[in-house]
C-alpha positions as CSV (number, residue, x, y, z in Angstrom):
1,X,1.8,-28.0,7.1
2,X,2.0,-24.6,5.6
3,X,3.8,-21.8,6.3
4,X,1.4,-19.2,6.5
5,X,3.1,-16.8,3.8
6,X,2.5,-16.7,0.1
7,X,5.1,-18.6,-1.7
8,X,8.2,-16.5,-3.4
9,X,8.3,-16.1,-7.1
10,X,11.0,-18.9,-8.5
11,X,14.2,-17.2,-10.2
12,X,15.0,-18.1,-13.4
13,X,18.0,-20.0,-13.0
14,X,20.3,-22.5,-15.7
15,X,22.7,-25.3,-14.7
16,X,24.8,-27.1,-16.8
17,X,26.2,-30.7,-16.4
18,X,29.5,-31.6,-18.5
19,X,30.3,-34.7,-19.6
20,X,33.3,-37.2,-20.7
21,X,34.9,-40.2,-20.9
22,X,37.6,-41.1,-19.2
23,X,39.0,-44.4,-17.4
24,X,36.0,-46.6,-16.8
25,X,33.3,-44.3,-18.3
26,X,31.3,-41.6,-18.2
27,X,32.1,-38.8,-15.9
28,X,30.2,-35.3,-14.8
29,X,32.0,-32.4,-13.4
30,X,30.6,-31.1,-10.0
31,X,31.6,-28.4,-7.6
32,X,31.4,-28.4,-3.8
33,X,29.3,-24.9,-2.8
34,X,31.2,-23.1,0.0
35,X,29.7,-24.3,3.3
36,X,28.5,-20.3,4.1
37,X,26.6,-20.4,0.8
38,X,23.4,-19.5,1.8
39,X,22.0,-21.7,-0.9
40,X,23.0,-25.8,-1.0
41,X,26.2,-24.6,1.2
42,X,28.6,-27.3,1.6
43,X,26.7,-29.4,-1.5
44,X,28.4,-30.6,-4.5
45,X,26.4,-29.6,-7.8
46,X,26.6,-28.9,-11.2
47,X,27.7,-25.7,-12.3
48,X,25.0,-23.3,-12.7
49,X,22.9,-20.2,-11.2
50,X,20.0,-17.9,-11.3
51,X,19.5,-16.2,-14.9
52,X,21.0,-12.5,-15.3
53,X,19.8,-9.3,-17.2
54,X,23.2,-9.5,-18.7
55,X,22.4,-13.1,-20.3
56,X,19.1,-11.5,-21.9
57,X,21.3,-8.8,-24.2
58,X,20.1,-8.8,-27.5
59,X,23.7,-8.6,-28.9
60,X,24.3,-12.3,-27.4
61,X,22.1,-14.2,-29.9
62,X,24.5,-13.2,-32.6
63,X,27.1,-14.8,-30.8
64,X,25.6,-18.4,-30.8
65,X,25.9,-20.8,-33.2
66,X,23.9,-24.0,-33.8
67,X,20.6,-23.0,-31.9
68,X,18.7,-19.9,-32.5
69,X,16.2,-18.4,-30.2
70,X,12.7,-19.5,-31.7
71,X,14.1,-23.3,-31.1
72,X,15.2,-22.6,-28.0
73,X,11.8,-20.9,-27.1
74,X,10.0,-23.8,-28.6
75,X,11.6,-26.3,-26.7
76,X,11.8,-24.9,-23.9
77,X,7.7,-23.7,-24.2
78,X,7.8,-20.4,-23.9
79,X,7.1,-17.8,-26.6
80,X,10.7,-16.2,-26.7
81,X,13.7,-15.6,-25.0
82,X,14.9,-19.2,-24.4
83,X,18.5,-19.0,-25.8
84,X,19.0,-16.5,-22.6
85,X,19.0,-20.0,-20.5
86,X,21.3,-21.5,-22.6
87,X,23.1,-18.5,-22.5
88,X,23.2,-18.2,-18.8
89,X,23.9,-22.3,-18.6
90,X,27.1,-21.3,-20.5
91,X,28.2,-18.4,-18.6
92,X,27.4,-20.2,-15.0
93,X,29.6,-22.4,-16.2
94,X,31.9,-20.7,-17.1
95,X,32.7,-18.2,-14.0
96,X,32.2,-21.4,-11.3
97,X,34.3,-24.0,-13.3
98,X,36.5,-21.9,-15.5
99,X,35.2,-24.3,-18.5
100,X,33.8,-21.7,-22.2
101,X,31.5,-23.5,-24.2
102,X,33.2,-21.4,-27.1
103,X,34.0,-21.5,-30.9
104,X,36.2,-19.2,-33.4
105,X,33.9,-17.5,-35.4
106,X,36.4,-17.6,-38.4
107,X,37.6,-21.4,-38.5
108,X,34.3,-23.3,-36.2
109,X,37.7,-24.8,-33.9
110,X,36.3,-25.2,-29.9
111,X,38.1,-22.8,-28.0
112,X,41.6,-24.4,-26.3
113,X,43.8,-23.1,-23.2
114,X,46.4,-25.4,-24.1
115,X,49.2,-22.0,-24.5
116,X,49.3,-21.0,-20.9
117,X,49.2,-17.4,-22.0
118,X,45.7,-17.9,-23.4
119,X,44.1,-19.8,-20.2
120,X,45.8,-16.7,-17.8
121,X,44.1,-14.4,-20.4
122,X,40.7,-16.2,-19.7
123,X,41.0,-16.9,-16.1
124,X,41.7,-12.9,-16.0
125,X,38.1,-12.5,-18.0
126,X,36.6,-15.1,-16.0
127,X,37.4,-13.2,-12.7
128,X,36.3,-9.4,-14.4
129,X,33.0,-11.4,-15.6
130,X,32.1,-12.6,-11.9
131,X,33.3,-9.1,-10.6
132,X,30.4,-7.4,-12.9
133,X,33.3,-5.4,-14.8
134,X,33.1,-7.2,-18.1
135,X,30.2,-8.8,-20.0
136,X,30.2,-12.0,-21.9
137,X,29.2,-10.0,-25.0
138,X,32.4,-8.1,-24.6
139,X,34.8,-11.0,-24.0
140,X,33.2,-13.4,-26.9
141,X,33.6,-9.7,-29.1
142,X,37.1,-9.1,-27.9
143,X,38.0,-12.9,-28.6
144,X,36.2,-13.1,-32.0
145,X,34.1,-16.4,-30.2
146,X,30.6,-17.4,-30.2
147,X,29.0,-19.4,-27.9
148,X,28.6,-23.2,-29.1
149,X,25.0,-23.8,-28.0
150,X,24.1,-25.9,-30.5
151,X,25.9,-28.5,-28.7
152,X,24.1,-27.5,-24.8
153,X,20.8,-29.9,-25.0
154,X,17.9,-29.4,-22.8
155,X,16.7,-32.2,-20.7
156,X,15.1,-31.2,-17.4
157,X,13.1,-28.7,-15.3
158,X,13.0,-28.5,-12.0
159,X,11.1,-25.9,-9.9
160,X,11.8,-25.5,-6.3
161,X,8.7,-26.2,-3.5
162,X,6.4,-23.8,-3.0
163,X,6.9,-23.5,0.6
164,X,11.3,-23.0,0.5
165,X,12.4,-19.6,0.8
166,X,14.5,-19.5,-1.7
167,X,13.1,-20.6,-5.2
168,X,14.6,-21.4,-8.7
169,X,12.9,-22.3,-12.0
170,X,15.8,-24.0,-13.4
171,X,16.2,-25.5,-16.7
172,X,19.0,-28.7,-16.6
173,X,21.7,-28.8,-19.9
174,X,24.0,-31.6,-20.9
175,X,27.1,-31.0,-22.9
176,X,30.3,-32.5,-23.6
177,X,33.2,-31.2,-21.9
178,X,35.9,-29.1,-23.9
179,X,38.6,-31.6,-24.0
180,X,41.6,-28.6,-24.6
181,X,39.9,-26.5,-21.0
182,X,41.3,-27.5,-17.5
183,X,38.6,-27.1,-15.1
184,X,39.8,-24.8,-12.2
185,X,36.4,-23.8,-9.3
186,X,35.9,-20.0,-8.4
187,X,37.6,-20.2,-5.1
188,X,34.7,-17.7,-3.8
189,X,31.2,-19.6,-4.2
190,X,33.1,-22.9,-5.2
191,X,35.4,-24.5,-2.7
192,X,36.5,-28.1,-4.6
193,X,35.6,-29.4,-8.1
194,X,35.8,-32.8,-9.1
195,X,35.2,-35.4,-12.1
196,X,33.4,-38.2,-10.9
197,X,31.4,-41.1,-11.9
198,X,27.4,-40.6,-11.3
199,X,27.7,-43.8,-9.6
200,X,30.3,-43.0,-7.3
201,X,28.6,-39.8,-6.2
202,X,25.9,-41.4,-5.1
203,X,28.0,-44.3,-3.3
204,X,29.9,-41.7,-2.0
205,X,26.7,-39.7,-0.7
206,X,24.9,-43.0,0.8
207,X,28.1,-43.0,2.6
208,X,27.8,-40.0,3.9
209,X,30.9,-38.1,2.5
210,X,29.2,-36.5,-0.5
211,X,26.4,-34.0,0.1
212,X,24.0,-33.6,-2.3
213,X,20.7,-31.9,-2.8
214,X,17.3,-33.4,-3.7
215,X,17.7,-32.5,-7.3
216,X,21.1,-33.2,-7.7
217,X,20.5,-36.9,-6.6
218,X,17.8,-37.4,-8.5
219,X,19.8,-36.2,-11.7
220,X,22.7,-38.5,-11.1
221,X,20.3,-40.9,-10.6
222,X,19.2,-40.6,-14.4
223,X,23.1,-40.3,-15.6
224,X,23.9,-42.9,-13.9
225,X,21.8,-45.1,-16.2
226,X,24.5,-44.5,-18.7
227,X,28.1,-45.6,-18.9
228,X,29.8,-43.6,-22.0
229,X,29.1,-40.1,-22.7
230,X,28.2,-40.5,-26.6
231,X,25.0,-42.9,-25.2
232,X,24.2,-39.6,-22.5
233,X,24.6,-36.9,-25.0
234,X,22.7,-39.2,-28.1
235,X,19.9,-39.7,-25.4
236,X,20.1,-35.8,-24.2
237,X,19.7,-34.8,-28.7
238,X,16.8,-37.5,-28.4
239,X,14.7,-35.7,-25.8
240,X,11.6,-34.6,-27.2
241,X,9.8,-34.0,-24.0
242,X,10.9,-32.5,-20.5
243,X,8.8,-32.8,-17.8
244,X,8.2,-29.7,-15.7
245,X,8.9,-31.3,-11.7
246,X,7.2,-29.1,-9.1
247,X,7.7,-31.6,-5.8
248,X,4.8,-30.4,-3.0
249,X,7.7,-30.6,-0.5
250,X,11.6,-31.3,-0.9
251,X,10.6,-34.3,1.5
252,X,8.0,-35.7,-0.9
253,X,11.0,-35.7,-3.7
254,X,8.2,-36.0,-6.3
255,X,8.2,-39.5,-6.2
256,X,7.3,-41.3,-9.4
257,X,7.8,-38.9,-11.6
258,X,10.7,-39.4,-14.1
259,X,13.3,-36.5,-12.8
260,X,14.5,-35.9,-16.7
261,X,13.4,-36.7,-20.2
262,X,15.9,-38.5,-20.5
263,X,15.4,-42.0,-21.9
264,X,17.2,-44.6,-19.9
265,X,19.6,-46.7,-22.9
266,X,18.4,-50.6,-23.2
267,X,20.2,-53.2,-21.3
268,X,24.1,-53.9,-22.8
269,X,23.8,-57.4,-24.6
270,X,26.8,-60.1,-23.8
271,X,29.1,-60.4,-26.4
């Protein structure tokens, strides 16, 4: 049944899933939304959020490395502008989890917070960029960084029902997670973060103690295909085609429809 009002343009919005391996496999990084969120609240997600003017600076495309705006346009299928979303992926990430997807500019070395003195320094920067009183641009400048989006690959794009009341265009990254960055939630829209096996989210969720939005599920549901990160991020660098998912309703939860373009790995074969 409709609502009777015309539907609200979608946001542009970016989210970013990390991965790693660690113990028995792969694992994603996820964040539990405060429950007075007024969007997902109480959910556990990926990092991610709606796409600011900020991101869309045209000093920013200088500061990435390994992906320049007509490739990101092109695979995204727009005419231009796509490396704001990776952009955006990047800096979502960064002010929810505390995690840069960063490189020196002079040596190419991924940016580390193993002195403590550097990780206060970017925990302060991380707090002034979610305040609005510094700009990535600024940081990366003051840092000599650039943004390492050559290693962020698009796989999935999700627009929210027509009828919610709240809507996000969202295009879904995978990366692999720094492995010198401790990842520390915002304390403000992020409550609890967490690595976790895609499997044991969604055991966790049938049993009622993980709560997760349609979208969400339906992305672990495609990680969870995989069990190292190498075989996720080779599959993510394979993806040729991403499937735009527009469910009718989130209750329909566009059934049989692939939820990525991702390609699911082939059966392991005994040794």
């Amino acid at each position: 049944m409709g609502t009777g009002r015309a539907p609200v343009a979608p946001r542009d919005a970016a989210t970013l899933v990390l991965a790693r391996d660690e113990g028995a496999g792969l694992e994603i990084f996820m964040l539990r939304r405060s429950v007075s969120a007024a969007f997902a609240g109480g959910a556990y997600v990926f990092p991610g959020g709606t796409v600011a003017p900020e991101d869309r600076h045209p000093g920013l495309e200088a500061l990435c490395v390994g992906r320049a705006d007509a490739d990101a346009s092109a695979r995204l299928g727009i005419a231009s502008g796509g490396l704001t979303f990776w952009i955006a992926a990047i800096r979502e990430c960064f002010e929810e989890a505390g995690l840069l997807l960063a490189r020196h500019a002079a040596g190419g070395q991924m940016l580390a917070f193993s002195d403590p003195d550097v990780e206060a320094r970017f925990q302060t920067y991380r707090r002034a960029l979610a305040a609005g009183a510094r700009r990535l641009e600024e940081i990366l400048r003051a840092e000599s960084l650039v943004l390492d989006v050559g290693n962020v690959h698009y796989f999935s794009h999700w627009i929210t029902p027509a009828d919610a009341p709240r809507r996000y265009d969202t295009r879904f990254f995978i990366a692999p997670a720094p492995w010198a960055q401790r990842p520390l939630h915002d304390a403000r829209e992020m409550t609890a973060g967490e690595w976790i096996r895609p499997t044991v989210a969604l055991d966790r969720f049938r049993r009622g103690s993980f709560e997760l939005i349609i979208p969400t599920r339906r992305h672990l549901e495609a990680l969870a295909e995989f069990h190292r990160a190498a075989d996720l991020l080779g599959a993510a660098r394979a993806v040729t085609h991403v499937p735009t998912i527009v469910p009718a309703a989130w209750a329909d939860e566009a059934r049989g429809q692939a939820p990525t373009g991702l390609t699911s790995p082939p059966p392991a074969r005994d040794a």
